[in-house]
VOVEX-759469 format. One record per residue (C-alpha): x, y, z; chain. Coordinates in Angstrom, 3 decimals, always signed. Example, Ala and Ser with C-alpha at 12.3 -4.5 7.8 and 13.67 -1.06 7.14 Angstrom:
2
        u        v        w c
  +12.300   -4.500   +7.800 A
  +13.670   -1.060   +7.140 A
This chain:
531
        u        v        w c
  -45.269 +221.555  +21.176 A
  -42.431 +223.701  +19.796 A
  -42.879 +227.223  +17.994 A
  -41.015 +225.590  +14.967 A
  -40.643 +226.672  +11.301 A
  -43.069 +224.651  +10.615 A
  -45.895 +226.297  +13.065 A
  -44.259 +229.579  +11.008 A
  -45.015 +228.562   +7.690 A
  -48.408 +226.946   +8.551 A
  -49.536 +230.187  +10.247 A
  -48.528 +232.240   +7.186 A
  -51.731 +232.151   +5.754 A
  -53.253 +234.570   +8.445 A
  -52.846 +238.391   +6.966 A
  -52.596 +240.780  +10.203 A
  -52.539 +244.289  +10.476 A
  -49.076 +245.354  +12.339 A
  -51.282 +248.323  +13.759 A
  -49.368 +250.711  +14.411 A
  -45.359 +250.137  +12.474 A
  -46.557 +248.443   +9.459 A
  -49.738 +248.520   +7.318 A
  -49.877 +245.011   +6.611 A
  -47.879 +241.888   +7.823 A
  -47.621 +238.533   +6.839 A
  -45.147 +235.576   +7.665 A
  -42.210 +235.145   +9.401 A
  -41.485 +233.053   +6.202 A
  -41.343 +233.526   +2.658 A
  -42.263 +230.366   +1.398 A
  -45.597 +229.001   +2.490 A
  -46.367 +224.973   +3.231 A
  -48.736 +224.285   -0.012 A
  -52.089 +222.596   +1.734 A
  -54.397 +223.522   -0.197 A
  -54.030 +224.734   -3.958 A
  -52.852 +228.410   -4.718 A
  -50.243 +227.140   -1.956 A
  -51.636 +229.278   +1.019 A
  -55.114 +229.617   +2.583 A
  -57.487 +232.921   +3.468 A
  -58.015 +233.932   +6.630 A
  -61.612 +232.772   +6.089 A
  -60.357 +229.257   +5.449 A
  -57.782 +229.501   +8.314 A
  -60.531 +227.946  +11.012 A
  -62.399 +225.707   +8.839 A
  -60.986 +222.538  +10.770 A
  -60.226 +221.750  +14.290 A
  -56.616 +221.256  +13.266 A
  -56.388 +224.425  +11.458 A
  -57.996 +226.289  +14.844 A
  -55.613 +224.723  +16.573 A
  -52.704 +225.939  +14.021 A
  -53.556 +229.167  +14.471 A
  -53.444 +229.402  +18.633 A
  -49.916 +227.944  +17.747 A
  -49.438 +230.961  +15.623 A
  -50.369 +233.023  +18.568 A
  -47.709 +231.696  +20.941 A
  -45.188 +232.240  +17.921 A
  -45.996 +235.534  +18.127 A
  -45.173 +235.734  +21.662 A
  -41.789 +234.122  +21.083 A
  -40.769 +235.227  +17.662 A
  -41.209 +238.879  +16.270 A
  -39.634 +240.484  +13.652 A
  -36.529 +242.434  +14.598 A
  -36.260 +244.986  +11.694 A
  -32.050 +245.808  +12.567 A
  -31.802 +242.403  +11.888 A
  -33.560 +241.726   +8.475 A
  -35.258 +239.015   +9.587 A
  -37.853 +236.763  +12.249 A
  -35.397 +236.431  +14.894 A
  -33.362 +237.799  +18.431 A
  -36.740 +235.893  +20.458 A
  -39.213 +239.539  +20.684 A
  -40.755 +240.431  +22.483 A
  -40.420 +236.814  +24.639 A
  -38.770 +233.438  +23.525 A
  -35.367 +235.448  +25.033 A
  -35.686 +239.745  +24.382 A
  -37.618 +240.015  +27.393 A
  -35.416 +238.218  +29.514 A
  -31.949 +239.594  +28.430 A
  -33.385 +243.113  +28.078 A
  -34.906 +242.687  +31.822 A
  -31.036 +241.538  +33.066 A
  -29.433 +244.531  +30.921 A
  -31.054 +247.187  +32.351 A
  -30.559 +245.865  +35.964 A
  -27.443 +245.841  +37.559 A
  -26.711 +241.875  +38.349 A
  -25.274 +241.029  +34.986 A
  -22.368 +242.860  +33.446 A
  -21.417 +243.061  +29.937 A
  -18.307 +242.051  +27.789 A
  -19.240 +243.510  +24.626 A
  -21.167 +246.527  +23.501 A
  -23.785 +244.216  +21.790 A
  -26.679 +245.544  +24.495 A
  -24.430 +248.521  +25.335 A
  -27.849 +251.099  +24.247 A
  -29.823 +248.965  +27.212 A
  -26.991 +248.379  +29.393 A
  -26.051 +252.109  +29.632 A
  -29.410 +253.598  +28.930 A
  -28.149 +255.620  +26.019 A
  -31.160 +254.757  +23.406 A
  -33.063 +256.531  +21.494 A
  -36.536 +256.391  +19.499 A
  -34.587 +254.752  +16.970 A
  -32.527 +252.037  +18.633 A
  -33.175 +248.573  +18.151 A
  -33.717 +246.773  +21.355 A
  -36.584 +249.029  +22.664 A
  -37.972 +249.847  +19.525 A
  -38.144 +246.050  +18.426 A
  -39.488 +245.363  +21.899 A
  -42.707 +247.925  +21.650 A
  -43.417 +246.800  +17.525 A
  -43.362 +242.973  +18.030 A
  -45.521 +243.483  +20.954 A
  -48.363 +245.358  +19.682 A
  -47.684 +242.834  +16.485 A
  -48.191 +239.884  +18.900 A
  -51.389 +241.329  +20.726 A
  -53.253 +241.908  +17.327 A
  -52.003 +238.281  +16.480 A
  -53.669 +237.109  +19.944 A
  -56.749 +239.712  +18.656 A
  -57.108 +237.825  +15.036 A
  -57.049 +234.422  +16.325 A
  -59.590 +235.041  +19.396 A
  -62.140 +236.556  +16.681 A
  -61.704 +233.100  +14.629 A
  -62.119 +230.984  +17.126 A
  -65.337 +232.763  +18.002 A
  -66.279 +232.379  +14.269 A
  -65.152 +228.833  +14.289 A
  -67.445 +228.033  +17.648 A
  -70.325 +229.687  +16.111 A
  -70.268 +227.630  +12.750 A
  -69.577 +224.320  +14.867 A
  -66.197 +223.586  +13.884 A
  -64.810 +223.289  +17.173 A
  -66.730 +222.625  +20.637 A
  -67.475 +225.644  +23.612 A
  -64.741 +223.998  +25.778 A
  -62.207 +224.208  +22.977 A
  -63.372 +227.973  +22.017 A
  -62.800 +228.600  +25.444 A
  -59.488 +227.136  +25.803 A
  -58.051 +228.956  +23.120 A
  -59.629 +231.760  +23.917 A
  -57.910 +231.654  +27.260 A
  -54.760 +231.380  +25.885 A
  -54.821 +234.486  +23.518 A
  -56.391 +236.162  +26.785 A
  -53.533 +234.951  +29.144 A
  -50.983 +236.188  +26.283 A
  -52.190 +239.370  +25.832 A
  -52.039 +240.265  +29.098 A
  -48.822 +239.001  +29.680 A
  -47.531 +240.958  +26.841 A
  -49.200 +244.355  +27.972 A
  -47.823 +244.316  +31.618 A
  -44.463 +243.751  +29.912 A
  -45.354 +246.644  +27.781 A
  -45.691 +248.740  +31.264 A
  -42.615 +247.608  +33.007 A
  -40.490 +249.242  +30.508 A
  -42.702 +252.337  +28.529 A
  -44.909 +253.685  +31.342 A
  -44.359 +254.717  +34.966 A
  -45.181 +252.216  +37.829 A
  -48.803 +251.330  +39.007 A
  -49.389 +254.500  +41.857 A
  -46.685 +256.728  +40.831 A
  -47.670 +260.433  +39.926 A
  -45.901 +262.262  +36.524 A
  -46.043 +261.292  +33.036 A
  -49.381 +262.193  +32.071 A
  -50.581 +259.277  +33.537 A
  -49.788 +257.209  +30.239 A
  -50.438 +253.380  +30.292 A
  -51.206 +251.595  +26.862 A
  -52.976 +252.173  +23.933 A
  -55.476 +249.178  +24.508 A
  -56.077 +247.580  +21.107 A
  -58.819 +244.727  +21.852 A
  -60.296 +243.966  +18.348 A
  -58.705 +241.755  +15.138 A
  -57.193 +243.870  +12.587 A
  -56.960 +242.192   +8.777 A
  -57.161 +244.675   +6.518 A
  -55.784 +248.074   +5.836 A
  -59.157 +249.602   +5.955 A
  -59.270 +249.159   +9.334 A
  -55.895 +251.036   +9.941 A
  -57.271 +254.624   +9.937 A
  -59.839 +253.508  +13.386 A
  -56.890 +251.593  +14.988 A
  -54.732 +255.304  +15.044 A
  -57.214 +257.261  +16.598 A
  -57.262 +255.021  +19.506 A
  -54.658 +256.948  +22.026 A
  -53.130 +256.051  +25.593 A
  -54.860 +254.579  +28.298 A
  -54.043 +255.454  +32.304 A
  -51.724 +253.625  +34.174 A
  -55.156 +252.180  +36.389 A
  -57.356 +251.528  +33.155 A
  -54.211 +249.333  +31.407 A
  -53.780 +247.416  +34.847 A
  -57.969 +246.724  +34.670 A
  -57.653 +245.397  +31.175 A
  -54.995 +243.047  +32.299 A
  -57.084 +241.873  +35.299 A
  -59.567 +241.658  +32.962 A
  -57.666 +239.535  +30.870 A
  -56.496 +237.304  +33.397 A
  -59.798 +236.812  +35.242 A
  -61.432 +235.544  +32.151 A
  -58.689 +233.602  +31.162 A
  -58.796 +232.003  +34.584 A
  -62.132 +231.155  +34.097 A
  -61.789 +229.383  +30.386 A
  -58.525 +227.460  +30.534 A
  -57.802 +223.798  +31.641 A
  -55.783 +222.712  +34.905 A
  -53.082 +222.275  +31.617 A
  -52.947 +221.438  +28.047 A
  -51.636 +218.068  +28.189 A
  -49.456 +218.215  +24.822 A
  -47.159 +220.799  +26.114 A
  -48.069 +221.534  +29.759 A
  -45.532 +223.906  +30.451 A
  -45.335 +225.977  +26.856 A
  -49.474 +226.649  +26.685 A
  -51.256 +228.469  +29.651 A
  -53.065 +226.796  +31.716 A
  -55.438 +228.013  +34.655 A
  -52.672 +227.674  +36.893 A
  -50.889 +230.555  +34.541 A
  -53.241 +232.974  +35.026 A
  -53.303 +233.071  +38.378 A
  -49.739 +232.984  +38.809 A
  -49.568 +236.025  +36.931 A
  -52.231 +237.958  +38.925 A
  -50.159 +237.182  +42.002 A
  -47.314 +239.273  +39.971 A
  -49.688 +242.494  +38.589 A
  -51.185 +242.597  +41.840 A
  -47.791 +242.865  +43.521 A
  -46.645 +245.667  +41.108 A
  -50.536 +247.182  +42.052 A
  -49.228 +246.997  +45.352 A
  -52.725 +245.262  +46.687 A
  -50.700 +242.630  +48.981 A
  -54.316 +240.614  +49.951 A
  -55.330 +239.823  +46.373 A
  -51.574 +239.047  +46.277 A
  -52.046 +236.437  +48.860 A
  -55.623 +236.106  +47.788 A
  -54.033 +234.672  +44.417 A
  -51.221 +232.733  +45.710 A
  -53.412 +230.876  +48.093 A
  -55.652 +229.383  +44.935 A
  -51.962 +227.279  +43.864 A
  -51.528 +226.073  +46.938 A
  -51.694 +221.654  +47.128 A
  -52.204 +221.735  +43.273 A
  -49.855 +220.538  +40.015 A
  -47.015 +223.271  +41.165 A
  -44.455 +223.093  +43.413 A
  -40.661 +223.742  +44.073 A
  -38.325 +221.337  +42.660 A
  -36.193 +219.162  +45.019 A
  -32.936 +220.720  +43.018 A
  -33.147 +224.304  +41.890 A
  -31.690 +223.273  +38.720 A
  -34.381 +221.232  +37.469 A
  -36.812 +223.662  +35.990 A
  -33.766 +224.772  +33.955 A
  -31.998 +221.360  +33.420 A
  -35.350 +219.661  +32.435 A
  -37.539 +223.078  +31.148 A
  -40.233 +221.344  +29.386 A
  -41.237 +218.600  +32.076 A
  -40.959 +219.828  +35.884 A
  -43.378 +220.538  +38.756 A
  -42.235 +223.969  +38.940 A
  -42.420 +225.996  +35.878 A
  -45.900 +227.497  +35.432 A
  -45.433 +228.979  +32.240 A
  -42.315 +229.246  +29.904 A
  -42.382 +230.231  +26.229 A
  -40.953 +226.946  +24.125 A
  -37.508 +227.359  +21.993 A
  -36.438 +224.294  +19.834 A
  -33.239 +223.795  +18.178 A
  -34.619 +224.864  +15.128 A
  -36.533 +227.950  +16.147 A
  -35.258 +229.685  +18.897 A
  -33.621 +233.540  +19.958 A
  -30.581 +232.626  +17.296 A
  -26.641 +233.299  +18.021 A
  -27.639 +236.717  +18.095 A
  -30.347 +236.387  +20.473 A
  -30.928 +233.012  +22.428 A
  -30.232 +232.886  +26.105 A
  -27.686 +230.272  +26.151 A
  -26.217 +232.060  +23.026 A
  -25.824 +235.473  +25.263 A
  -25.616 +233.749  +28.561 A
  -23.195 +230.839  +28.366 A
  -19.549 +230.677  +28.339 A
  -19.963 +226.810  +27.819 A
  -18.566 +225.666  +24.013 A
  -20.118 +227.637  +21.554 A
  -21.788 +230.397  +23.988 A
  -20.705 +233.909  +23.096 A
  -20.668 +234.824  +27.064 A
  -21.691 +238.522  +26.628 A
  -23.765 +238.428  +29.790 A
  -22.406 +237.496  +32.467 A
  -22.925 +237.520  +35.851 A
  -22.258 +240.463  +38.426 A
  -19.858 +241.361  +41.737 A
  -22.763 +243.131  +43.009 A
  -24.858 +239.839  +43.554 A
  -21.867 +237.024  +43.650 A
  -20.705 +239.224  +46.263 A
  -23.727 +240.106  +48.383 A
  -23.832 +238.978  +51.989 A
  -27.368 +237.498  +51.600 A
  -26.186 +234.924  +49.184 A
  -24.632 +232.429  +51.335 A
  -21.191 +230.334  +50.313 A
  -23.237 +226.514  +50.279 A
  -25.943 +227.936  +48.757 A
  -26.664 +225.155  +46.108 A
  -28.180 +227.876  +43.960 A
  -23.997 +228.877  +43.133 A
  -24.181 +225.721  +41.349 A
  -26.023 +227.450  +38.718 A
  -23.119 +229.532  +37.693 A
  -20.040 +228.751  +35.555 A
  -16.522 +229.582  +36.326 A
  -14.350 +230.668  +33.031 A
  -10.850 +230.889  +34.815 A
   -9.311 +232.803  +31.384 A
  -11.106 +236.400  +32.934 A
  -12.067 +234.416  +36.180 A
  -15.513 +235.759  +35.794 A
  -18.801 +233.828  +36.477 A
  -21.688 +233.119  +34.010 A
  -24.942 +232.745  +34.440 A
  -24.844 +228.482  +33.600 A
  -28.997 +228.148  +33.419 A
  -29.124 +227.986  +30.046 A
  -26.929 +225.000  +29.110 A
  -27.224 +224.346  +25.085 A
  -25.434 +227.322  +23.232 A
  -24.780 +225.137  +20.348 A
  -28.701 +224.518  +19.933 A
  -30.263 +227.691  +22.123 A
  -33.597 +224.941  +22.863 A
  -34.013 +225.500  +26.200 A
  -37.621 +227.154  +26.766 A
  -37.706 +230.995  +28.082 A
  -38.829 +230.829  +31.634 A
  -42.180 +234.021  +32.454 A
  -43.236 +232.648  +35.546 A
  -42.106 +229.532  +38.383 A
  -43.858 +228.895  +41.315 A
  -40.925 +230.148  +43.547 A
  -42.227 +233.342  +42.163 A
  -45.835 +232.847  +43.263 A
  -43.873 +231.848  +47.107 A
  -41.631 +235.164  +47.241 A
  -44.837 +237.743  +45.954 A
  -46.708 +236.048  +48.448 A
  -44.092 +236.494  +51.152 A
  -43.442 +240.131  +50.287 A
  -47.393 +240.773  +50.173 A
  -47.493 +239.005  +53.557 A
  -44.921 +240.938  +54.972 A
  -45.815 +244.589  +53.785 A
  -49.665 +244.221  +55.120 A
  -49.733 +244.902  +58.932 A
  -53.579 +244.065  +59.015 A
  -53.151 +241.041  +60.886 A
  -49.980 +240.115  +63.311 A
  -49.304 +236.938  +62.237 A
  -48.632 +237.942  +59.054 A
  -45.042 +238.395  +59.467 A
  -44.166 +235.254  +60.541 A
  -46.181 +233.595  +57.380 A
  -43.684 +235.916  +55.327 A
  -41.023 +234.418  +56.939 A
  -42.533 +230.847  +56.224 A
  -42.958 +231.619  +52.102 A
  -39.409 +232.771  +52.206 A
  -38.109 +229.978  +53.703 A
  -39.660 +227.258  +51.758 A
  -38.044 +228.823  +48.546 A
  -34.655 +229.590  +50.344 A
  -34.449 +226.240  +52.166 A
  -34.286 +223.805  +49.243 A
  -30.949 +226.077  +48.576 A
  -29.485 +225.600  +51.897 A
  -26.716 +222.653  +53.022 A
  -28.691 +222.556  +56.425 A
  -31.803 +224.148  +56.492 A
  -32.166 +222.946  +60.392 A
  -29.505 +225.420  +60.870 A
  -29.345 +227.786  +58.437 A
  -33.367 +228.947  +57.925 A
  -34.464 +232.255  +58.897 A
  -36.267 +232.835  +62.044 A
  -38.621 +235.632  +62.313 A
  -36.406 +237.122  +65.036 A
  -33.217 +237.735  +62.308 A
  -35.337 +240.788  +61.354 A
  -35.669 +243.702  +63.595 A
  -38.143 +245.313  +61.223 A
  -40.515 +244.952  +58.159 A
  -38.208 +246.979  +56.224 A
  -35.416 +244.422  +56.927 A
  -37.650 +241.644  +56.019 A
  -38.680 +242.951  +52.509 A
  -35.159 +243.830  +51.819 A
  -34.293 +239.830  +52.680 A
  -37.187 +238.522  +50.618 A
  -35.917 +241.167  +47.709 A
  -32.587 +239.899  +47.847 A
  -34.073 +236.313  +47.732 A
  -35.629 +237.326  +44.568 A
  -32.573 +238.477  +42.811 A
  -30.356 +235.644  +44.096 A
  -33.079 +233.187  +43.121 A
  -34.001 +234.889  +39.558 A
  -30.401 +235.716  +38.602 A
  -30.815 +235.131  +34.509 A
  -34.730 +235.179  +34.257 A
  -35.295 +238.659  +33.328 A
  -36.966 +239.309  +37.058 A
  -34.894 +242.109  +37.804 A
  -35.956 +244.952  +35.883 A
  -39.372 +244.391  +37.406 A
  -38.765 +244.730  +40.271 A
  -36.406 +248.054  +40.253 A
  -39.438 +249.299  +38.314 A
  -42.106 +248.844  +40.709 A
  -39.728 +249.724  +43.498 A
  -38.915 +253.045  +42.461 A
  -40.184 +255.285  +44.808 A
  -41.082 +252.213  +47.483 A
  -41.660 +253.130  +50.699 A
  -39.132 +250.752  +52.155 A
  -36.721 +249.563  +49.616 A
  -36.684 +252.070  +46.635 A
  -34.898 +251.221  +44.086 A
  -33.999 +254.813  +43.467 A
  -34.392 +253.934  +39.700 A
  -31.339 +252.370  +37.204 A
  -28.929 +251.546  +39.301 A
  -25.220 +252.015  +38.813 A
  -23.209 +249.011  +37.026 A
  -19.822 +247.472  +37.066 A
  -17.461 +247.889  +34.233 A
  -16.390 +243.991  +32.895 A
  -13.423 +245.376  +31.838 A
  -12.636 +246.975  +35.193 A
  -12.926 +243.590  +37.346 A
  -11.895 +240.523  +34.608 A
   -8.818 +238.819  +35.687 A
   -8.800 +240.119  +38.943 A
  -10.757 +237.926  +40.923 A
  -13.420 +240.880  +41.891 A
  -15.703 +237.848  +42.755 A
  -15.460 +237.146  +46.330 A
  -18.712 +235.301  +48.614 A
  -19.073 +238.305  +51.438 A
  -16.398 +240.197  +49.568 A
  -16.048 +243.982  +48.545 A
  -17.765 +245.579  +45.533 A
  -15.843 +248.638  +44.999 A
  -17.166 +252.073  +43.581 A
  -14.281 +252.432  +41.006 A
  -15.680 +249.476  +38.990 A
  -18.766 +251.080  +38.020 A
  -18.966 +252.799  +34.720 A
  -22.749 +253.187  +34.145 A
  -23.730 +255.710  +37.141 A
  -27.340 +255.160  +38.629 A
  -30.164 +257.233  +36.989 A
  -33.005 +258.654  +39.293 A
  -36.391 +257.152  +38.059 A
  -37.164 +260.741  +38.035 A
  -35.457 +261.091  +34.311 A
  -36.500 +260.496  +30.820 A
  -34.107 +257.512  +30.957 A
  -36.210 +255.482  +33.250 A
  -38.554 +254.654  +30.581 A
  -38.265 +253.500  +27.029 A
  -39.553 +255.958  +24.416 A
  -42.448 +255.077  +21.825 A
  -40.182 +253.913  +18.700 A
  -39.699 +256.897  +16.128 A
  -41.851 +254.723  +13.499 A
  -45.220 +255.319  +15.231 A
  -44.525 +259.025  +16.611 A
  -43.884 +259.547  +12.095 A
  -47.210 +256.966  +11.638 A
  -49.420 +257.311  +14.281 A
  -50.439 +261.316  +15.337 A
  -52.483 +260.299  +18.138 A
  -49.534 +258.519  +20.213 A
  -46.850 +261.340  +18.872 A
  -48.271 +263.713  +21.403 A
  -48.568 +260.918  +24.125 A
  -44.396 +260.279  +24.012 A
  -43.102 +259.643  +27.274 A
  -42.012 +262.919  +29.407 A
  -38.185 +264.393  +27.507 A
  -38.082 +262.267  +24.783 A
């Protein structure tokens, strides 16, 4: 399965309610694929057939990959996740640089309510999740008039479940403080759980203000549970593109790690273990071969002819291969780092342009067709939460060196000798200098997969490793042609331009976009704290 034009026009039928941005929406497309006559069908005929149900759960993942990005005119740039939450997760960490000022507002934290990138980020989310909302409460129509079997109603349902929570813990990471963490009124989400598809029902939808912090997090384990519970071991037309259980789980194992409960963590992690996922020989291969590996859990599916676009694709951003445009690229500050070692196989995943003798992130490999699919969660993920969960609960004494085990089977497929080269459980004096290996792990092994913002999120006022909040960044222009990039080599304080910002300032969080503060009067006196 790809989320093609096609899917697009197909789906263009369904009439949605934008909730809260725009009264109402309809396609990505202006011209409509004539199946029936009048050249477009209701949403009452949209789930009259099996194939049409199943049209419309593909319009639901097309959602997820494909919003509209208003700066742009037009359906594409990947919102909120076929590339924006990847590139935005990168740009507002500190382990990619930047040539040009194309993400400059994320990069150095200078937006506004108005700016594109966060605002685009918030509206094709909520856009998505009432998407997710429409098609769960026509399934449920279709199941109930016998047009498609219990098992299929609760596959689909699954996946609209799985997606919405996926989309609403993205929502956190960047608009609301962590899980814990005292100070902004305590905002989460506003949690919209019913199908809007009419204007009449706009007036209800803007009285509903936002949640906590906890009560978000218990939708999304809401979510997730009962998708758990309705989807398939995997959807065998596109395995990796549609959620399967398998998905849902690995994505608890990631809230409850921002929740900071380490034993569901592990709890979670152990359910995956001896099934359909594991690491790839050659950490290249979930990238190299994205829609057919062992190791991907869940990506969102690009094609060639429906993907993030020049302005927006991964490989587009990413790549300084033929026909990338190589604004991203990689950073000193991890190249450099002393946990990354020189044989790591892993440096095989970044490309060398000798004109600025910079590296690039080399992942994503097509610029000149941006296909590759947008990777949310691997199961070297579901290893390293489980080692960090492992390592930060001192209930039980052997728990440190099962840490050390997760974080070596991920590591050790990276290694020239793992015999050798492995960690032992007596490298690290204390727990504190275990998480800070395993954290390093993750940035070294998620380098270009949006990971990092996550994680200096949930980290910011950690009681081992903070994060601090944004951390300072290296100038491009202040280290091309130099040959700043040096394996155990210096990063030096005058490249930095972008200075760190204490998670303690407005900064650290993304404002509600000016359209809803103007639209909405309920979440206009729920802004986050300075804005």
């Amino acid at each position: 399965m790809r989320y093609n034009n096609l899917h697009k026009k197909l789906y263009a039928h369904i009439v949605y309610a934008f909730l809260i941005t725009t009264p109402v929406l309809t396609s990505c497309e202006s011209d409509v694929l004539d199946l029936t006559p009048g050249s477009s069908f209701s949403d009452i005929t949209a789930y009259t057939t099996p194939e049409r149900c199943e049209l419309a759960v593909l319009g639901a993942y097309d959602a997820a990959q494909c919003g509209y990005y208003e700066d742009s005119g037009g359906w594409v740039r990947g919102y909120p996740f076929g590339a924006a939450s990847i590139i935005q997760g990168e740009m507002r960490g500190e382990d990619m640089n930047l040539t040009a000022v194309f993400y400059d507002y994320t990069y150095s934290a200078t937006y506004t309510t108005a700016t594109g990138n966060n605002k685009s980020m918030w509206e094709t989310s909520f856009e998505a999740i009432n998407r997710y909302n429409v098609v769960m409460s026509g399934i449920e129509e279709a199941a109930k008039n016998g047009i498609i079997t219990d098992k299929v109603k609760k596959q689909y349902l699954g996946e609209c479940l799985f997606l919405r929570a996926l989309t609403y813990h993205n929502l956190m990471i960047h608009y609301s403080l962590p899980y814990g963490m005292q100070g902004n009124n305590d905002y989460g989400m506003p949690l919209y759980l019913i199908a809007v598809t009419d204007p009449s029902q706009i007036e209800e939808q803007l009285k509903i203000g936002r949640s906590s912090v906890e009560d978000t997090y218990t939708q999304i384990l809401k979510d997730l549970k009962d998708a758990e519970a309705y989807l398939p071991d995997a959807v065998s037309n596109d395995p990796i593109a549609r959620a399967s259980k398998g998905a849902a789980i690995a994505l608890k194992t990631r809230v409850y790690l921002h929740m900071r409960d380490w034993k569901n963590v592990v709890a979670e992690a152990k359910k995956l273990e001896g099934g359909k996922f594991e690491l790839e020989t050659n950490p290249a291969t979930p990238f190299t071969s994205y829609a057919n590996n062992k190791e991907s859990i869940f990506s969102i599916g690009n094609s060639s002819s429906d993907n993030g676009t020049v302005n927006g694709a991964m490989s587009s951003m990413m790549s300084a291969r033929s026909g990338g445009r190589a604004i991203c690229t990689s950073s000193p500050t991890l190249y450099n780092s002393t946990y990354w070692r020189a044989d790591d196989k892993r440096r095989g995943l970044l490309y060398y342009r000798e004109s600025d003798k910079y590296y690039f992130c080399d992942k994503y490999r097509n610029p000149q067709t941006n296909e590759e699919y947008a990777p949310i969660i691997r199961y070297a993920e579901v290893l390293l939460n489980e080692a960090e969960a492992l390592a930060r609960d001192d209930s039980d004494p052997n728990n440190k060196t099962l840490a050390v085990a997760k974080l070596n089977e991920v590591r050790n497929r990276s290694l020239a000798d793992p015999s050798t080269q492995a960690y032992q459980v007596s490298d690290f004096a204390t727990i504190k200098d275990l998480v800070e290996a395993i954290l390093w792990e993750r940035r070294i092994e998620f380098h270009g997969e949006g990971r990092r913002w996550e994680d200096i999120h949930r980290l910011a006022n950690d009681d081992l490793c903070p994060s601090g909040g944004i951390p300072a960044k290296i100038d491009y222009n202040e280290t091309k042609g130099i040959g700043a990039f040096v394996i155990d080599g210096e990063v030096k304080s005058e490249w930095f331009n972008v200075q760190a910002i204490p998670y303690t300032d407005k900064r650290f969080l993304w404002p509600i976009p000016i359209n809803d503060l103007v639209r909405n009067p309920v979440l206009a006196k729920q802004q986050n704290a300075g804005w």
